[in-house]
N, C-alpha and C positions, 0 to 999 in steps of 0.2 A: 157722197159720191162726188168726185171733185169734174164730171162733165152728165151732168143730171141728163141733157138733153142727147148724147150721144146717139147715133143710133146707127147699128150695123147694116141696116139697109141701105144706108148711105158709102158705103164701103164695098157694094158687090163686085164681083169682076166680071168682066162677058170678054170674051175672043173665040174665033172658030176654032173648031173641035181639031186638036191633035194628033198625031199618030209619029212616034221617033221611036227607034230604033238606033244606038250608034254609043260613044262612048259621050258618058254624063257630063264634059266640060261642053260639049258639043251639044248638048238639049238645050230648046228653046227657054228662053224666060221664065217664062208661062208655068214649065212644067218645075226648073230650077227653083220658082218662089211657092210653088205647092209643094214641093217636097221641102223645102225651110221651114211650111206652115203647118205642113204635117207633124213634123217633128218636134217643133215646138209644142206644140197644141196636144199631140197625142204623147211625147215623152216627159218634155224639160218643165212646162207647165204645171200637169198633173201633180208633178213631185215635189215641186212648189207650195202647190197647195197642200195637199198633204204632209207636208212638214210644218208649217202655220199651223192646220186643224188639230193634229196631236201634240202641237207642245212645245214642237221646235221651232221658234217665229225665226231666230237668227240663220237656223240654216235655210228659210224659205229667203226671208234677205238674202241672205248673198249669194243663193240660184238666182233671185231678180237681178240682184249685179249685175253675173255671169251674162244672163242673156239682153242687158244694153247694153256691155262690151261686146258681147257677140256681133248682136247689131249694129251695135258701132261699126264695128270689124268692113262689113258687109258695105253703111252708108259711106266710110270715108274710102275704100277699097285698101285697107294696108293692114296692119297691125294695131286697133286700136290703142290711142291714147287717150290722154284727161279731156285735152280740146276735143276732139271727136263723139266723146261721151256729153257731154257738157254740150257739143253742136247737135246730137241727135236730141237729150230731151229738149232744148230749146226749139227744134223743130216739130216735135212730134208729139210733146206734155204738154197738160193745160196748161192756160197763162201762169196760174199760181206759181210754177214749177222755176217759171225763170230765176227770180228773185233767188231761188236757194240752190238752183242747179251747180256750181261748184262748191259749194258748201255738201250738196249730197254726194258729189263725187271725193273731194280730199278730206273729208271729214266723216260720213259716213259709210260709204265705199271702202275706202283706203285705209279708214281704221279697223272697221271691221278683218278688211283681206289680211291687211299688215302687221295689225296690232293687236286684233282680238278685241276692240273697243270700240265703240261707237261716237269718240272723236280720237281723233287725230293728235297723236301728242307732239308731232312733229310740224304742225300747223297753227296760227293761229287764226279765231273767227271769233266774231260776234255772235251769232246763232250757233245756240245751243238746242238741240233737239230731243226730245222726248219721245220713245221710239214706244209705240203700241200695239196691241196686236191688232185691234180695230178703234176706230173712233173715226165719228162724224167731222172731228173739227180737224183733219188732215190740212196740213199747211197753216193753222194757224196758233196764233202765239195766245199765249195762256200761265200767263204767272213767269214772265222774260224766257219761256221756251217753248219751240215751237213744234207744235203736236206733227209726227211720223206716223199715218198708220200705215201699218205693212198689209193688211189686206188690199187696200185703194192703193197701194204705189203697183202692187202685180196687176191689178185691175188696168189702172193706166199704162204699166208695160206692155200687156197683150194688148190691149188698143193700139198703142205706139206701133206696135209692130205691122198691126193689118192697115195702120193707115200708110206706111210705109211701100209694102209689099204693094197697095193699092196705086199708090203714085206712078210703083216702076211701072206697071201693065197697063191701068188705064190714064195716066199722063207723058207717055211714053216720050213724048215729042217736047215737053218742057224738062227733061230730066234723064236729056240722053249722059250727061254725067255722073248721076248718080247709077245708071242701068249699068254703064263703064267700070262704075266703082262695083258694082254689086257682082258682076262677072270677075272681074280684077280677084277679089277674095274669094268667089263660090269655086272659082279655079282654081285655086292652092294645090299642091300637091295632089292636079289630077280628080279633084273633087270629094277624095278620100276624108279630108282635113275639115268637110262639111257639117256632116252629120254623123251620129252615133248610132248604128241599133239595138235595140234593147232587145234581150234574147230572155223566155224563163226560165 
């Protein structure tokens, strides 16, 4: 586990109770990053994981992508790019994370979405990675490459996320830029552009 001591209690959120009615560009914060966290949590997650446990690690990869671009999308308020991906896990991944955070982006991101490979043929790097479906020694180097496990990098996504979500609400006052960014994107096209439901 690459943050042993993590602990979601540290993460709660408290604000007085709600009540909106009106159209969802126009809902409070509050209710805007529950329904991001709902949806993560209750849809894009789930499916995540469930594609790792039966077999398919790559497509649970690159749902994980999907939703730090997502993220991205949200912290930088635009169209996520490299820099923006690469500024969120810097912000929001263990320290390990830094060292390799543009290397998992143009190299294991980017090959994967673009190339169907887990490097990049159109980049060059140093770090070669070893993508697993779990292992202990995530982040580190192991015979000149460096161990990938895809169970701990969703693990750390969904962290990432609630620590995130955490700052907009209860740090509200050091991070009225980011609250700017996070509406900026949750706005898109009316708020449609948000989220997906999943119907059976």
């Amino acid at each position: 586990m690459t943050l042993p001591n993590w602990n979601s209690d540290d993460y709660l959120v408290d604000f007085e109770d709600i009540t909106y009615t009106g159209p969802i560009v126009n809902a409070p914060l509050e209710m805007k990053t529950g329904w991001l966290m709902k949806y993560l949590h209750d849809v894009i997650f789930p499916d995540a994981i469930k594609a790792i446990v039966n077999g398919s690690e790559l497509s649970g990869l690159l749902l994980g992508f999907s939703i730090i671009d997502y993220l991205a999308g949200y912290f930088a308020g635009r169209k996520s790019q490299a820099k923006d991906f690469v500024a969120f896990l810097n912000r929001y991944f263990p320290e390990q994370y830094k060292q390799y955070a543009k290397d998992i982006y143009h190299h294991l991101r980017s090959g994967l979405v673009h190339n169907l490979t887990l490097q990049n043929p159109w980049a060059q790097t140093d770090t070669l990675f070893l993508v697993e479906k779990r292992s202990e020694e995530h982040l580190k180097k192991i015979n000149e490459r460096t161990v990938f496990s895809i169970y701990h990098f969703i693990e750390d996504i969904r962290r990432a996320e609630i620590m995130f979500l955490y700052d907009l609400i209860m740090k509200a006052s050091e991070n009225q830029e980011l609250i700017n960014n996070f509406h900026k994107r949750f706005n898109k096209q009316n708020g449609a552009a948000s989220m997906m439901v999943k119907t059976d």
